[in-house]
ROMAR-560219 format. One record per residue: x, y, z of N, C-alpha, C, O in turn. Coordinates in steps of 0.2 Angstrom, whole numbers, plus 2048, in hexadecimal, padded with zeros to 3 digits. Layout:
# residues N
REC n_X n_Y n_Z ca_X ca_Y ca_Z c_X c_Y c_Z o_X o_Y o_Z
REC   X   Y   Z    X    Y    Z   X   Y   Z   X   Y   Z
...
***
This chain:
# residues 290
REC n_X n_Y n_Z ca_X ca_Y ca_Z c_X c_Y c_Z o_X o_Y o_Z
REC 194 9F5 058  199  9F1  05C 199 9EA 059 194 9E7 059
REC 19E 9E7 056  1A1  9E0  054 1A1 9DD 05A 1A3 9DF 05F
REC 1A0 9D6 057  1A1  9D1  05B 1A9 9CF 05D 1AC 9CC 062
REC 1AE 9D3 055  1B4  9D2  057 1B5 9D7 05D 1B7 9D4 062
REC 1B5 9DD 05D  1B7  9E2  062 1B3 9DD 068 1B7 9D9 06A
REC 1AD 9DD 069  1AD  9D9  071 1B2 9D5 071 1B7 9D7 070
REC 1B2 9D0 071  1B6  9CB  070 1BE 9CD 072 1C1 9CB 076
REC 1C0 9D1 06D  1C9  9D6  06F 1C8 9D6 077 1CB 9D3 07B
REC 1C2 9DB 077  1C5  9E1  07E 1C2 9DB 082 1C4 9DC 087
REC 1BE 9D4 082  1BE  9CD  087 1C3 9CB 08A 1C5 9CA 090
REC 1C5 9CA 084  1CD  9C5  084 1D2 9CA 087 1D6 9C8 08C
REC 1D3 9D1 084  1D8  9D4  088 1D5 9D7 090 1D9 9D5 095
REC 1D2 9D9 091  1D1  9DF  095 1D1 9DA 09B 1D5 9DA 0A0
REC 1CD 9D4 099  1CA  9CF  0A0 1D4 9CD 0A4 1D6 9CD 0AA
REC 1D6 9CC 09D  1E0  9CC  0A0 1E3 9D2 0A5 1E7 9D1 0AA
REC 1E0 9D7 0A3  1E2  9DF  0A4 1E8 9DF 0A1 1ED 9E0 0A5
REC 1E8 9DD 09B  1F1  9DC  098 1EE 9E6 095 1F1 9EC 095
REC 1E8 9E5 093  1E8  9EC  08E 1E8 9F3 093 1EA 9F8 092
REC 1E5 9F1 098  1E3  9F6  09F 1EB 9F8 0A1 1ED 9FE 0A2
REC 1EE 9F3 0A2  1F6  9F6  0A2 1FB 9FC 09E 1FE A01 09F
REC 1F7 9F7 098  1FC  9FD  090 1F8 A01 090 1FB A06 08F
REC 1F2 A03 091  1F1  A09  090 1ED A11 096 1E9 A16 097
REC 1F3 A0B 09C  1F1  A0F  0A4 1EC A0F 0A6 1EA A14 0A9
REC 1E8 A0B 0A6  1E0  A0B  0A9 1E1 A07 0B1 1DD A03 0B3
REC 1E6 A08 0B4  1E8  A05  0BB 1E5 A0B 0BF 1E1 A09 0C3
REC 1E5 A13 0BD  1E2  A19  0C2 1DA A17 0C2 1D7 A1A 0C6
REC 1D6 A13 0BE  1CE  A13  0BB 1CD A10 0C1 1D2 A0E 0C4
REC 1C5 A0F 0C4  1C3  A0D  0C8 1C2 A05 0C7 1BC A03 0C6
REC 1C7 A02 0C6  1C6  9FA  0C6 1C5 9F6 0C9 1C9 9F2 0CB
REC 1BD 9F5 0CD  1BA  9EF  0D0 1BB 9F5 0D6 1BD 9F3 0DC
REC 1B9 9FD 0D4  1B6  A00  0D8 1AF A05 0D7 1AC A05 0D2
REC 1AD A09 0DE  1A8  A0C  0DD 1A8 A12 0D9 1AC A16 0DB
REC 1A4 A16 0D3  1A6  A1A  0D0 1A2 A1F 0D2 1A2 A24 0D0
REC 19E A1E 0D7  199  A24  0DB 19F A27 0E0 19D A25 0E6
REC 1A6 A2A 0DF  1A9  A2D  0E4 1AA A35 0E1 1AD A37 0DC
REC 1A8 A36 0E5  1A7  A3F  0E2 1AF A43 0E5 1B0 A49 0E5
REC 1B3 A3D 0E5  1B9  A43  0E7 1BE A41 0DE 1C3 A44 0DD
REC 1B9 A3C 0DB  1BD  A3A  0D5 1BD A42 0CD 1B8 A44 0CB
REC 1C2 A43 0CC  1C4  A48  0C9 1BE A47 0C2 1B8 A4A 0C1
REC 1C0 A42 0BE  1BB  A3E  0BA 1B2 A3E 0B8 1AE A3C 0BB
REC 1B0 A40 0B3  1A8  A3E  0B5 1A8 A3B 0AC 1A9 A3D 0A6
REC 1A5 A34 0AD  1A3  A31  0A7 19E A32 0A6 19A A30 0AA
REC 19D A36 0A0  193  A36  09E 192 A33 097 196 A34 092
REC 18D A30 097  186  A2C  092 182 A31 08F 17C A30 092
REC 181 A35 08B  17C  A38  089 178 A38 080 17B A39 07B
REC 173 A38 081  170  A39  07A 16A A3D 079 167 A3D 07E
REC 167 A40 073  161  A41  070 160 A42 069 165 A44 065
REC 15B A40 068  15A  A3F  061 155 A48 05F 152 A4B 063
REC 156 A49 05B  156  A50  059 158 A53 054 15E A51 052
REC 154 A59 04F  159  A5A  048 15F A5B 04B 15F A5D 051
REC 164 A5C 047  16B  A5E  046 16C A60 03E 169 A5D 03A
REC 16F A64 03C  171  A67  035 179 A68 036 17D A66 03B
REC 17B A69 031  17F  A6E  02F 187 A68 034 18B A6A 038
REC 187 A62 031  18A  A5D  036 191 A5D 035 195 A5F 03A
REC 194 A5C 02F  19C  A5D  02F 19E A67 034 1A3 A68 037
REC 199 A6C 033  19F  A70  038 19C A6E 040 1A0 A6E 045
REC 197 A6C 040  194  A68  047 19B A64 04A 19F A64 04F
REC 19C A61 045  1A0  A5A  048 1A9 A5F 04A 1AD A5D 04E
REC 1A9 A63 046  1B1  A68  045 1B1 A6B 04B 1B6 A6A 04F
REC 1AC A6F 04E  1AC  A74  053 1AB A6A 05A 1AF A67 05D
REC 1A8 A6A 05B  1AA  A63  05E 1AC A60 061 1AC A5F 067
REC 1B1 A5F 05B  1B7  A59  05B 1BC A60 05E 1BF A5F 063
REC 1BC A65 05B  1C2  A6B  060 1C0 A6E 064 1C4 A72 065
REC 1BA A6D 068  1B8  A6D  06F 1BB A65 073 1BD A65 079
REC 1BA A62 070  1BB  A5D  076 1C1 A5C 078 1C4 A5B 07D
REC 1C5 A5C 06F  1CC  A5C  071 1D0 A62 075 1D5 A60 079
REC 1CD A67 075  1D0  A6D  07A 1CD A6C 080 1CF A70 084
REC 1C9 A67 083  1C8  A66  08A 1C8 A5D 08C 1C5 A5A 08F
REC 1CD A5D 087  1D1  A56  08A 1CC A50 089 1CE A4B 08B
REC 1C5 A51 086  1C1  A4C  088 1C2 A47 085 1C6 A47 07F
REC 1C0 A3E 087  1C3  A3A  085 1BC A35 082 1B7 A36 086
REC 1BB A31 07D  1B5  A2D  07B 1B3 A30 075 1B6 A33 071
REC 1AD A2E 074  1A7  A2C  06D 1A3 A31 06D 1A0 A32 072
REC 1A2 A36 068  19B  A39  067 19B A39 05F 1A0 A3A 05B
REC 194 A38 060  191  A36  059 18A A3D 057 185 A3F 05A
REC 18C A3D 052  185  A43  050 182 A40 048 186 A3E 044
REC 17B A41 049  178  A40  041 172 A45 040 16F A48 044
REC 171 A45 03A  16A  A47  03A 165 A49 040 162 A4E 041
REC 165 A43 044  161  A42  047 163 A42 04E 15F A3E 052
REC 168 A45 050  168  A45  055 171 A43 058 176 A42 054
REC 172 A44 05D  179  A43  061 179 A3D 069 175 A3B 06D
REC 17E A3B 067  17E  A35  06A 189 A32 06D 18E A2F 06B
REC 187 A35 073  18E  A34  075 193 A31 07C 191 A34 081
REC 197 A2D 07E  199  A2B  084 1A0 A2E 084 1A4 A2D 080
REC 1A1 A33 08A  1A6  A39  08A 1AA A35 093 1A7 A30 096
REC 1AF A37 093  1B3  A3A  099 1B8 A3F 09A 1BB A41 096
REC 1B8 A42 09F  1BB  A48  09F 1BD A4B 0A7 1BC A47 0AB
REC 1C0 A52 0A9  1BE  A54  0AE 1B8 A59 0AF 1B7 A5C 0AA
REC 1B5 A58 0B3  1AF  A5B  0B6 1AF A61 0B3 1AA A61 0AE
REC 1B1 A65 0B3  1B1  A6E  0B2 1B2 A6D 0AA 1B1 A72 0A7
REC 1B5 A68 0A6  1B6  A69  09D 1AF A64 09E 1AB A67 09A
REC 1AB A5F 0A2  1A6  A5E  09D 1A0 A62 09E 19B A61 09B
REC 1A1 A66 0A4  19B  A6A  0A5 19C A6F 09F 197 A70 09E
REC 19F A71 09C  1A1  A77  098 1A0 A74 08F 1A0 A77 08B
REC 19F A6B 08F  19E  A69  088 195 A68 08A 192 A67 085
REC 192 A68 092  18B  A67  093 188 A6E 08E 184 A6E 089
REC 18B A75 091  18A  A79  08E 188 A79 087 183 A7A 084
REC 18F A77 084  18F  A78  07B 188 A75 079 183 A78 076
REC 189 A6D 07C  182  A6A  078 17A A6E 077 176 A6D 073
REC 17B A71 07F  176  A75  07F 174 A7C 07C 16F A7E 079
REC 178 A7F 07C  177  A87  079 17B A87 071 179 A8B 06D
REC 17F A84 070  181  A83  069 17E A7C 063 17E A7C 05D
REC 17C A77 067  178  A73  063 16F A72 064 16B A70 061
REC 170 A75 06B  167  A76  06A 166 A71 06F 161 A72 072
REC 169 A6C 070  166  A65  075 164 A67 07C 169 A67 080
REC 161 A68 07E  15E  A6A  083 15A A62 088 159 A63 08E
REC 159 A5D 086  156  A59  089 15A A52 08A 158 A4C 08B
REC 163 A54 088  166  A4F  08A 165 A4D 093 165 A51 098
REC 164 A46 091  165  A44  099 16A A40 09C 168 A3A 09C
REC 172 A43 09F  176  A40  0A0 174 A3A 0A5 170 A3A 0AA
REC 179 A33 0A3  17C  A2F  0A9 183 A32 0AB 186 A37 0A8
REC 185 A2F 0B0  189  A33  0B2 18F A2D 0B9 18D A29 0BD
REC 195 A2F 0B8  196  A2B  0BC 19E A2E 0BD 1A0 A32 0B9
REC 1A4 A2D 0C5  1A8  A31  0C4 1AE A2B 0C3 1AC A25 0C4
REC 1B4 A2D 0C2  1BA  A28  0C2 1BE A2D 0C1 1BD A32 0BF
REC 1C5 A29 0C5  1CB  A2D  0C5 1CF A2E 0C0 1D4 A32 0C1
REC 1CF A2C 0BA  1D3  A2C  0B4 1CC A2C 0AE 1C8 A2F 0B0
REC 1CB A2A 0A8  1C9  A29  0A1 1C7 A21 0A3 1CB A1E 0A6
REC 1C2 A1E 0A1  1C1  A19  09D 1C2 A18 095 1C2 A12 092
REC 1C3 A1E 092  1C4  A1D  08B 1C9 A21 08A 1CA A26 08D
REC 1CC A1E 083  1D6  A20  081 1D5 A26 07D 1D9 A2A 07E
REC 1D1 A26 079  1D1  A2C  073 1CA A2E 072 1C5 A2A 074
REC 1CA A34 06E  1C6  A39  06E 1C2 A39 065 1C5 A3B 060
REC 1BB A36 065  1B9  A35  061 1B4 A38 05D 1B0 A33 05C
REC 1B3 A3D 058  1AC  A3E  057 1AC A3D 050 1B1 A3E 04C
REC 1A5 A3A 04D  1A1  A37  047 19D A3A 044 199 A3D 048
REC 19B A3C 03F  195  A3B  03B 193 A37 038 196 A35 033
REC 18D A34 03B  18A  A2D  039 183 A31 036 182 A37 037
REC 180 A2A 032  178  A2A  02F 176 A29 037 178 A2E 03A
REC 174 A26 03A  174  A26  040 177 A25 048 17C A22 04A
REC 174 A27 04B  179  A26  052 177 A21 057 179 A20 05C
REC 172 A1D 054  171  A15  056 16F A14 050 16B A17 04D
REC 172 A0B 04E  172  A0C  046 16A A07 047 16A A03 04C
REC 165 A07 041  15E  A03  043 15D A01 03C 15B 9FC 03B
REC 15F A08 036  15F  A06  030 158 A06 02C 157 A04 027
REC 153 A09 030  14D  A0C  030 14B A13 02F 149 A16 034
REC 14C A16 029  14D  A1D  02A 145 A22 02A 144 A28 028
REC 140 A1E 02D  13B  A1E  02F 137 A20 033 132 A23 034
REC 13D A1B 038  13C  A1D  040 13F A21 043 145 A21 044
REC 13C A26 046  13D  A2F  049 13C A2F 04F 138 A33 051
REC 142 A2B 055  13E  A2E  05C 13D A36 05D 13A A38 063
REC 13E A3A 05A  13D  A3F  05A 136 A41 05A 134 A45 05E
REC 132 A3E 057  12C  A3E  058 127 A3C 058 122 A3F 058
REC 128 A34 059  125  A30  05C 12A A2A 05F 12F A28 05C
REC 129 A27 066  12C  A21  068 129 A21 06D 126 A25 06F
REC 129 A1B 071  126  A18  07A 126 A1D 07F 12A A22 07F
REC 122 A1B 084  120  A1F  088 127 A1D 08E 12A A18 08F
REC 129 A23 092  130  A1F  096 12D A1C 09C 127 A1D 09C
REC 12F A18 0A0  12D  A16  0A7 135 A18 0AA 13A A18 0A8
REC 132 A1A 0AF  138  A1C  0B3 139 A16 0B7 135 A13 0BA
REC 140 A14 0B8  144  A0F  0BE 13F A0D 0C4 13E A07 0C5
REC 13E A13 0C6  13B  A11  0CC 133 A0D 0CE 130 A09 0D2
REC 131 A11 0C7  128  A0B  0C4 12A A08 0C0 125 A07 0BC
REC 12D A05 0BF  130  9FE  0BD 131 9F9 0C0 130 9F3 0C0
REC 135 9FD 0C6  138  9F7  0CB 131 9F5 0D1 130 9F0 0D4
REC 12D 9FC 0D1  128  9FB  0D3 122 9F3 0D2 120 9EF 0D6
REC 121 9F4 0C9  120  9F2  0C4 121 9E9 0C5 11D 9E4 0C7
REC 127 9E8 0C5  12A  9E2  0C7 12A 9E0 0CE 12A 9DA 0CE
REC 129 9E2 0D1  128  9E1  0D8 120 9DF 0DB 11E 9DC 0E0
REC 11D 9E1 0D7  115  9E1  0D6 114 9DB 0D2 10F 9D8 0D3
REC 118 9DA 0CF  118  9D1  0C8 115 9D3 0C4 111 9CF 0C2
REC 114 9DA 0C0  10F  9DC  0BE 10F 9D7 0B5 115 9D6 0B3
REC 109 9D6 0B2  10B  9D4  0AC 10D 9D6 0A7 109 9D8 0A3
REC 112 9D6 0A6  116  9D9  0A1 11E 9D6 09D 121 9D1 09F
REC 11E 9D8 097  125  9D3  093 12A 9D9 094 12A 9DE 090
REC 130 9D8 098  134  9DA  098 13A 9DA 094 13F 9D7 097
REC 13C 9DE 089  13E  9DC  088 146 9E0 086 147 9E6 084
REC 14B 9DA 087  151  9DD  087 152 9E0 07E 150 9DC 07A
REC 156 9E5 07C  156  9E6  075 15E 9E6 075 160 9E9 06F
REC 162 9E5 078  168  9E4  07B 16C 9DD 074 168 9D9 072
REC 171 9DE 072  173  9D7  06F 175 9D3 072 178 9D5 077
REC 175 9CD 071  175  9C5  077 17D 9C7 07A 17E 9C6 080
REC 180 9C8 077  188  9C8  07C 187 9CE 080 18A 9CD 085
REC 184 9D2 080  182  9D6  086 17D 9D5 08C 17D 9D8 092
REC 17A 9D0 088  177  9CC  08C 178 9C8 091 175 9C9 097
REC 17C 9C5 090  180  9BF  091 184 9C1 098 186 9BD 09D
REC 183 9C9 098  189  9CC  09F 182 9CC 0A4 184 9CB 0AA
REC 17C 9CD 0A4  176  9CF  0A7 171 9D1 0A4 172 9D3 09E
REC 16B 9D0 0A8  164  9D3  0A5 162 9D3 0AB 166 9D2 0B0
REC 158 9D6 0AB  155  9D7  0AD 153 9CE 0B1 156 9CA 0AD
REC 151 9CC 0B4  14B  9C8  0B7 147 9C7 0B1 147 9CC 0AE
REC 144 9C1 0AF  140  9BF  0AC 140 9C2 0A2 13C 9C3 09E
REC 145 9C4 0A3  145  9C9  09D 146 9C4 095 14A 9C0 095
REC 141 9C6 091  143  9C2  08C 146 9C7 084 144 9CD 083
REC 149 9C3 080  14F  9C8  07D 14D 9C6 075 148 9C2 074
REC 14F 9C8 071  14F  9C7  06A 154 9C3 065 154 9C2 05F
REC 15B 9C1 06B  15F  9BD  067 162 9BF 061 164 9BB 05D
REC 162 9C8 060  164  9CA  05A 16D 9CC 05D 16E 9CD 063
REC 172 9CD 059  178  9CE  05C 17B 9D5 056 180 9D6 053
REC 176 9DA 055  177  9E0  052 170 9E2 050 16B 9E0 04D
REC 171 9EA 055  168  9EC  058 166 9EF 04F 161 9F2 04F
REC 169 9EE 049  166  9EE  042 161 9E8 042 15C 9E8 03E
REC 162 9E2 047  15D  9DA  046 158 9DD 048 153 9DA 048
REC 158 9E1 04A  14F  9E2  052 149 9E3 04C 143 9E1 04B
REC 14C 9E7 048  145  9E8  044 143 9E0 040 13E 9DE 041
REC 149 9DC 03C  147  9D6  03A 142 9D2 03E 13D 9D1 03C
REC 146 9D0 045  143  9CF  04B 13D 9CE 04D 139 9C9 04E
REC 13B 9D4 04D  135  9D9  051 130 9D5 04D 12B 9D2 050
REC 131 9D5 045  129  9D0  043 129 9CA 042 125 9C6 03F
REC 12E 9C9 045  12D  9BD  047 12B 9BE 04D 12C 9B9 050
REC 128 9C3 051  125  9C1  058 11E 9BE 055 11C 9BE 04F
REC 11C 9BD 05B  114  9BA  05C 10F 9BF 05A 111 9C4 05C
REC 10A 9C1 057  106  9C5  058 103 9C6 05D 101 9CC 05D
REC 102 9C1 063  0FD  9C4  067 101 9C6 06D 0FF 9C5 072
REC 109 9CA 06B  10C  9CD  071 109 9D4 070 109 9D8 074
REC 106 9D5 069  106  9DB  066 100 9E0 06C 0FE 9E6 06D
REC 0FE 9DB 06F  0F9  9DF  073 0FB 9DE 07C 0F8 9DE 082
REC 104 9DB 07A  105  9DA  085 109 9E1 084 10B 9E4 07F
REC 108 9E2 08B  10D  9E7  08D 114 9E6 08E 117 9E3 092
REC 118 9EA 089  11F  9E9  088 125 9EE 08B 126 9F3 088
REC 128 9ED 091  12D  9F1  093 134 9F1 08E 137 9EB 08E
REC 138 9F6 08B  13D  9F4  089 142 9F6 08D 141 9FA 091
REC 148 9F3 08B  14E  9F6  091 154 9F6 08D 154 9F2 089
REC 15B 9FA 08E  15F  9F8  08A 166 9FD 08E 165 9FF 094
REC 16B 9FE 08B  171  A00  092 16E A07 094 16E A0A 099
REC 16D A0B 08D  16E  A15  091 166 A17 08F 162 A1B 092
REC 163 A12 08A  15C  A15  088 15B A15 080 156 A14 07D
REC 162 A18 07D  162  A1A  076 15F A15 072 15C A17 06D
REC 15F A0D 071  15D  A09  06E 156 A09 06F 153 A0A 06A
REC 152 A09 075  14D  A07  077 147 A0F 072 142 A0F 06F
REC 14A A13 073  146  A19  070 146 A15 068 140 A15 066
REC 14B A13 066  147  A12  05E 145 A0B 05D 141 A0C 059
REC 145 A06 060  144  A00  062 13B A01 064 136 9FD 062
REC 13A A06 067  132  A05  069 12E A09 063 128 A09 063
REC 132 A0D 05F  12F  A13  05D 12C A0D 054 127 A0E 050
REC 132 A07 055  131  A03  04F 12C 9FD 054 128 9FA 050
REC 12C 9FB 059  126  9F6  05B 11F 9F8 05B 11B 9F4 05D
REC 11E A01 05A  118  A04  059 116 A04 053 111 A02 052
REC 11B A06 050  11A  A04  048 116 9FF 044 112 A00 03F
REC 119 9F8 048  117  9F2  045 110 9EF 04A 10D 9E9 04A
REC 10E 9F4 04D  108  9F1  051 10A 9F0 057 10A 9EA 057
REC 10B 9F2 05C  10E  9EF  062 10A 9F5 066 10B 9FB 065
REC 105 9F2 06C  0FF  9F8  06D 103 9FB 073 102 A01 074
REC 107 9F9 078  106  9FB  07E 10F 9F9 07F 112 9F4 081
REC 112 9FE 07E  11B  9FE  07F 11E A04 081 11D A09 07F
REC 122 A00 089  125  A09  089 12D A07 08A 130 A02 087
REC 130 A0A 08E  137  A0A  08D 139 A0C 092 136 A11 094
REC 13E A0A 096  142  A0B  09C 145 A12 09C 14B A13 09A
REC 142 A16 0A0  147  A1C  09E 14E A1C 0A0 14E A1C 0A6
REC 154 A1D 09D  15B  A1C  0A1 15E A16 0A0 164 A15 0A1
REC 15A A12 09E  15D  A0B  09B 15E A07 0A3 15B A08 0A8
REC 164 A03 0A1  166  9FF  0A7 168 A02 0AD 167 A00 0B2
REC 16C A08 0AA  170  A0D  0AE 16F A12 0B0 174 A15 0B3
REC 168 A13 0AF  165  A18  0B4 162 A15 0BA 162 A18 0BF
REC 160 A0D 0BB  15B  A08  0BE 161 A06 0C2 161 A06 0C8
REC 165 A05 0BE  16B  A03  0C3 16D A09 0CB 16E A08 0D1
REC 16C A11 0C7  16D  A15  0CB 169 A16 0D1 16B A16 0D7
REC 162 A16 0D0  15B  A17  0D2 15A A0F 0D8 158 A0E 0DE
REC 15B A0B 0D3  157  A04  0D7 15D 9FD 0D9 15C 9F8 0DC
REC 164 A01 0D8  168  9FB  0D8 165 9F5 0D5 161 9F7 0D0
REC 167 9EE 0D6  166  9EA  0CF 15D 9E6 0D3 15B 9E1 0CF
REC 15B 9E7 0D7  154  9E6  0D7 154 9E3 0CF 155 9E6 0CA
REC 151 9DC 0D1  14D  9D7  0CB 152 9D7 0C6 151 9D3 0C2
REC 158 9D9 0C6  15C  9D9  0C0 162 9D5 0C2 163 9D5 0C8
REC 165 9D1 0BE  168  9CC  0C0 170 9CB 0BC 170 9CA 0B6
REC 177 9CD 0BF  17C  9CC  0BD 17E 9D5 0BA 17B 9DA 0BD
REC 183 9D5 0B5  185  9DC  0B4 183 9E0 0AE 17D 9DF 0AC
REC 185 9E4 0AC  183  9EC  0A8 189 9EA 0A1 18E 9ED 0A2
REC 188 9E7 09B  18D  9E9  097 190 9F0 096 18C 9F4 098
REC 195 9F3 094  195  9F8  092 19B 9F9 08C 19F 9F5 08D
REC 19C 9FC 089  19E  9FE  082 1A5 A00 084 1A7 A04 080
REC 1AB 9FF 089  1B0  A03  08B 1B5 9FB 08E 1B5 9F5 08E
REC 1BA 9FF 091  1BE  9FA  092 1BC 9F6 098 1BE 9F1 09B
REC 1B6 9F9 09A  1B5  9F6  0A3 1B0 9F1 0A0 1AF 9ED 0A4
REC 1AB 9F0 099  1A9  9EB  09A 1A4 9E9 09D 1A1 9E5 09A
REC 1A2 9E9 0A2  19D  9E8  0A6 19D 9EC 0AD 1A2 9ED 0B0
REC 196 9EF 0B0  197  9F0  0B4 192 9EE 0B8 18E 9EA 0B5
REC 192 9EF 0BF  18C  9EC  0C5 188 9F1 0C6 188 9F6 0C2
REC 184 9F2 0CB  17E  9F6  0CD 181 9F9 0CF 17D 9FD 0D2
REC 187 9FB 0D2  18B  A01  0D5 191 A04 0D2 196 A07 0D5
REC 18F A03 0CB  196  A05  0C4 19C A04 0C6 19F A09 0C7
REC 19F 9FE 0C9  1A5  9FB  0CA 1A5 9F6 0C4 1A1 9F2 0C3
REC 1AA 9F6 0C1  1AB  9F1  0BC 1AC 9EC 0BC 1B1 9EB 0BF
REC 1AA 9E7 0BA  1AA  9DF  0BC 1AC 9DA 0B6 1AA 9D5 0B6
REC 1B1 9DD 0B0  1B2  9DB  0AA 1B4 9D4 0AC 1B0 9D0 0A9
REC 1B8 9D1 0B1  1B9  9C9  0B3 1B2 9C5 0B3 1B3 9BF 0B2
REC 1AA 9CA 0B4  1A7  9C5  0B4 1A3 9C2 0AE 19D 9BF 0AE
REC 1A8 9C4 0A6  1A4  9C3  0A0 1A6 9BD 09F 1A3 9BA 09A
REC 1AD 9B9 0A3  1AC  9B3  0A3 1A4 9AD 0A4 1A3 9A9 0A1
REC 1A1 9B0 0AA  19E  9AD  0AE 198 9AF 0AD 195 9B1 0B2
REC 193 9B0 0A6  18E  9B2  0A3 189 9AF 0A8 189 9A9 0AA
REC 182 9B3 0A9  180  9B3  0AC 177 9AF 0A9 177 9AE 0A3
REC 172 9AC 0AB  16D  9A9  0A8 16A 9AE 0A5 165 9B0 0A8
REC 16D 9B1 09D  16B  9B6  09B 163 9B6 098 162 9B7 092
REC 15F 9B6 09A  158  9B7  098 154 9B1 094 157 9AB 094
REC 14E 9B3 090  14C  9AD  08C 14D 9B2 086 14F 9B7 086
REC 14C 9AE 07F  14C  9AF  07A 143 9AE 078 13F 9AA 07A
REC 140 9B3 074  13C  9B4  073 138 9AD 071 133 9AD 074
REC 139 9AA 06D  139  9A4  069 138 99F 06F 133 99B 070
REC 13C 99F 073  13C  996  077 133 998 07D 130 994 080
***
């Protein structure tokens, strides 16, 4: 994600000049997306896992999703699948299926949310070197990364004041829409910096307790799997990211909105859209350094 592309969909979307041209009037705009009578289910899903055999992987795919109208991103690598889909209910239960009996993924764990139209225009799939790019071809969450905490021992966690560094892996304009409560960030604005990053910290974090958080999960799995790496004793990871905690705990300790990757731009703790509030950036966290 370029800083030009945020930027584009800033300037247009916050107008709704773009939301016009390309009918996103039926989308739930500065509405509730938990309405179960919405035809709609947008899902976030990934895992890291072999994958082979990628270009017919990608063919049979791309002409399943197109035969069931699906709209959005999915990306497959080596090392796994990585995708943000929209569709109606009954075509995406039927690409749940594919992933499962035809590519093996068994241990995707859907977010989920419904709307009455598409939040995305076109239907995309990739083969990449990877499906979150880190540029470390070393790091395997497949078989080693942080231990998860679930939403609700977190917010537990927090509510206890427990000692702990809460760290976003998020890039600063994402930030900039909301964070956690006391959360301190890394100031990288392309999640390839985190590893640069990761060894101008302090040494003696290497022995605090590090929670990481990031929007669905997918960063934070390789993000912990490389702060182990470099010595880091005691790191786990959010499971579900923002948007599972958003589901589970509403925004307890978290403060302002949810960037996300689509025209809406930002969401709140009850996935209503709030793209007008990227004007009004929020007291995005510290920076590790100050």
């Amino acid at each position: 994600m370029t800083h030009l592309y945020q930027q584009f969909w800033t300037n247009q979307i916050i107008t709704g000049q773009i939301a016009k041209k390309l009918g996103f009037s039926g989308c739930f705009w500065f509405r509730s997306a938990i309405e179960t009578n919405m035809a709609f289910v947008t899902i976030a899903a990934y895992q890291f896992a072999h994958l082979d055999q990628l270009p017919e992987k990608k063919v049979r795919l791309k002409e399943l999703c197109f035969s069931l109208g699906l709209k959005g991103t999915l990306l497959i690598a080596s090392e796994g699948m990585n995708c943000f889909l929209a569709g109606e209910r009954e075509n995406i239960l039927q690409l749940k299926g594919f992933f499962e009996e035809e590519l093996g993924l068994r241990r995707l764990n859907y977010k989920e949310h419904f709307c009455d139209s598409s939040p995305f225009t076109r239907m995309l799939v990739k083969v990449k070197k990877e499906i979150i790019s880190m540029g470390d071809a070393s790091i395997s969450p497949e078989v080693l990364t942080a231990s998860s905490i679930a939403p609700q021992e977190l917010k537990a966690w927090l509510d206890q004041n427990r000692d702990i560094i809460l760290l976003d892996t998020r890039n600063t304009y994402e930030i900039k829409c909301g964070t956690f409560e006391k959360a301190i960030h890394l100031g990288i604005n392309s999640f390839r910096e985190i590893t640069a990053a990761a060894k101008q910290l302090p040494k003696e974090l290497k022995k605090k307790t590090i929670v990481m958080f990031c929007t669905g999960g997918i960063r934070c799995e390789k993000a912990s799997a490389y702060f182990m790496k470099i010595g880091f004793e005691s790191v786990y990871q959010l499971e579900g990211g923002i948007l599972k905690y958003f589901k589970e705990c509403n925004n307890a300790h978290y403060q302002g909105n949810c960037f996300v990757f689509d025209w809406r731009l930002a969401l709140n703790s009850h996935f209503e859209s709030r793209a007008r509030t990227l004007e009004e950036p929020v007291n995005a966290g510290r920076h590790f350094s100050l």
